[in-house]
N, C-alpha and C positions, 0 to 999 in steps of 0.2 A: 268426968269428961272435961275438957280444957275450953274455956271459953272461947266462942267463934269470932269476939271481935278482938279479943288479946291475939287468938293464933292468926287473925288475916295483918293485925299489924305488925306481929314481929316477922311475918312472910314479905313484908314490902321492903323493899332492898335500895334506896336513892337510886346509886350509882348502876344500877338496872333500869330504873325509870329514866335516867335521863341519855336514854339511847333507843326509848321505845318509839315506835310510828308515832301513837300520840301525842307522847311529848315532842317529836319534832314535825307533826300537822301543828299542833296549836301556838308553838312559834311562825313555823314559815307562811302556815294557811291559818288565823287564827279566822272565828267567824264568831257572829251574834251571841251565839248559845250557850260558849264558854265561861267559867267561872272570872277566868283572868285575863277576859276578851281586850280589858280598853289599856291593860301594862304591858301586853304582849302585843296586839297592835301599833302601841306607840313606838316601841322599843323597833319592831319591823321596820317600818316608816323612818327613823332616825337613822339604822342601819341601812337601808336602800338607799338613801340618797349618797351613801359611800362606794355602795355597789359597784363595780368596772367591771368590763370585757375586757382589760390590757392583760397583757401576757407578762405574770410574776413571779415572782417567790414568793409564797405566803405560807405563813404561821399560824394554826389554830392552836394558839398558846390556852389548855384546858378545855380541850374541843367538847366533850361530850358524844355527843353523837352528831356534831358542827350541822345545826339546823341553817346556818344561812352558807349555808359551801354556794348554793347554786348564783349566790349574790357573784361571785368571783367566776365566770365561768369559765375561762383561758388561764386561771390560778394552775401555778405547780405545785396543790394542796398539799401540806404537809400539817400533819397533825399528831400533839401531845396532850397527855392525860393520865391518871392513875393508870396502874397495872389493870387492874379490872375492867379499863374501857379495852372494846375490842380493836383491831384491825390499826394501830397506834405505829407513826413512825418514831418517835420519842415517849421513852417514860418515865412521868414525875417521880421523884421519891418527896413525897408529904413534907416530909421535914426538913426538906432541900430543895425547895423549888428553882434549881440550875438543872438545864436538859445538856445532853451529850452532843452539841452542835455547835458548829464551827462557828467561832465569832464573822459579822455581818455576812450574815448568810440568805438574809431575807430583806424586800421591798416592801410587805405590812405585816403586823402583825395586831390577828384577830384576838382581843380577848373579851368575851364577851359573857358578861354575869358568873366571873372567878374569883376575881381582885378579892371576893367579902370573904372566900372558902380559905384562901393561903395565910398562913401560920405568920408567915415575915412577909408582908406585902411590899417592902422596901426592898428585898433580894429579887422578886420575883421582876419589879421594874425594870430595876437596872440589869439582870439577865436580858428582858427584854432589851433594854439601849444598847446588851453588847451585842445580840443576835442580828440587829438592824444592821442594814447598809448606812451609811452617810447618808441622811435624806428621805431614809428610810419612816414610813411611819404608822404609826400605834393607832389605832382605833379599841378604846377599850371603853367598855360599858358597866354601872354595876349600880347599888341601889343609895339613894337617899333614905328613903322610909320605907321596912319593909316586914314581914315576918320573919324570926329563926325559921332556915330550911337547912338544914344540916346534910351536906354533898362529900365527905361524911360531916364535917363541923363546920360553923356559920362562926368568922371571926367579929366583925366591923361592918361599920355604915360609915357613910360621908356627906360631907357638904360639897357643893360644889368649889365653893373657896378653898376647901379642904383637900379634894381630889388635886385642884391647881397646884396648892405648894408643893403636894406629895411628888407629881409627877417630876416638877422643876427640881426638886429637890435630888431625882435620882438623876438631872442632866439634862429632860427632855426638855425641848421647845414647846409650849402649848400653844397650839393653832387656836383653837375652840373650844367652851365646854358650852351642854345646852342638858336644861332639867326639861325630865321627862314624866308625863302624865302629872299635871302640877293642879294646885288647887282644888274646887269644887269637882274635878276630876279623879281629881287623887282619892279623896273622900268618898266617892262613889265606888269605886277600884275596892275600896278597902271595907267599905260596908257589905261590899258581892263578897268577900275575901271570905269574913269575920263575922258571916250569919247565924255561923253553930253558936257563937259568942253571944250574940246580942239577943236569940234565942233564948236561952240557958237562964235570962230574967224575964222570961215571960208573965211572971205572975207576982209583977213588983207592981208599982202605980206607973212608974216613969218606963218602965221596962217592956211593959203592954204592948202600946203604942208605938214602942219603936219596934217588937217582934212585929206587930202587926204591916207596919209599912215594910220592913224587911221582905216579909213573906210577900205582898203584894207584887213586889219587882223581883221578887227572883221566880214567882210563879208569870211575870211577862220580860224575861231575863232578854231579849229578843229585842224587844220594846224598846227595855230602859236602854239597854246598850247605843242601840240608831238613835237613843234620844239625845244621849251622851254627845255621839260623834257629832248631830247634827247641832246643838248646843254648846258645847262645852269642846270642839274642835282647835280653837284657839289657847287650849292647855293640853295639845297634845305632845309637842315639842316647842322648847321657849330659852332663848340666849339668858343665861347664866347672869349676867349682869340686870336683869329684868326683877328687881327687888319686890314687883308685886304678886307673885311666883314662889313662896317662902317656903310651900310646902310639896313636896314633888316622890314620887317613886321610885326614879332611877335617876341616872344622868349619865350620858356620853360624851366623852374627852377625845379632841382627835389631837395628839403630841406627834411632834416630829426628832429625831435625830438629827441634833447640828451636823449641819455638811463639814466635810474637812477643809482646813486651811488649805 
């Protein structure tokens, strides 16, 4: 008989998970209870404040199963993604991240936690600058520090300095970039993350003690979380330039397409 935890893993599919209910409740609603409550909150919270009601063109460049559509609600949503995501107005091919649409054809485009999946992140930009209107612009999200999650493969991490020259480099204007979930928050995110981890040395001397407190906050998982927000609020979203911030989750770039002469 075939082991039940071998057959239930190789039965798990990414690219099915990330178009499940759940996976887009614990983006758009995350709440207390969740594993990934304070990176998927923060990451909300930095993506709303971009949110509009204007009436657009918009691009969910790698949508998924595009957990923040409802941010855009008068959007003329259009959305790209592997063959295997459902209901797709464009489809990537992996190894050519260029879709079949008419250059500036869109007012923003959404990318959000892709950038780390694509093979050339450098083609996939600049498709984006050609896709833009003059003016047009990017809001693209993706991680500082994080685990391999293979969507189907995990290329790259960034720095925020990093993400900067990347974008300039394919053309865009950088408006902004701001690191997300930073510091003593980050560290907390990461130990909810990487419990099975810290577990696994339970019966070391050093290892004890930290199984032990682990288990203590994920058995008040609830607690720690509103202890977090109510404490540690001020690393939920932080300007890029804020060098006391060194350690962070994610980060969000808002770039723009230079207008025409």
């Amino acid at each position: 008989m075939p082991d039940r935890k071998q057959a239930d893993k190789s039965e798990f599919d990414p690219l099915k998970s990330i178009v499940s209910d759940e996976y887009l409740r614990e983006r758009l609603h995350p709440n207390h209870s969740d594993t990934h409550y304070l990176a998927f909150s923060d990451l909300k919270s930095a993506l709303s404040s971009h949110g509009s009601s204007s009436s657009m063109d918009l691009l969910d460049y790698g949508c998924g199963g595009s957990p923040y559509r409802s941010l855009f609600p008068n959007a003329r949503y259009q959305r790209a993604d592997l063959a295997e995501t459902p209901d797709l107005d464009f489809v990537i091919d992996p190894e050519d991240p260029v879709i079949e649409a008419p250059s500036e054809s869109f007012d923003l485009i959404l990318s959000s936690q892709v950038l780390e999946h694509v093979p050339d992140a450098s083609s996939y930009l600049k498709d984006c600058l050609r896709l833009l209107r003059p003016g047009g612009k990017l809001l693209l999200t993706s991680h500082g520090t994080h685990h391999d999650h293979a969507v189907p493969h995990d290329y790259r991490r960034w720095t925020t300095d990093g993400i900067r020259w990347e974008l300039e480099q394919c053309g865009f204007e950088v408006v902004q970039v701001q690191k997300l979930t930073t510091g003593l928050r980050c560290l907390a995110a990461l130990a909810m993350i990487f419990g099975k981890e810290i577990h696994r040395y339970r019966f070391s001397s050093y290892g004890f003690p930290l199984s032990a407190l682990h288990w203590l906050i994920s058995r008040s998982r609830r607690g720690f979380h509103r202890w977090a927000d109510r404490c540690l609020d001020h690393s939920r979203v932080v300007a890029a330039d804020d060098r006391e911030h060194r350690l962070y989750i994610g980060f969000l770039a808002q770039a723009r397409k230079p207008a025409s002469d």
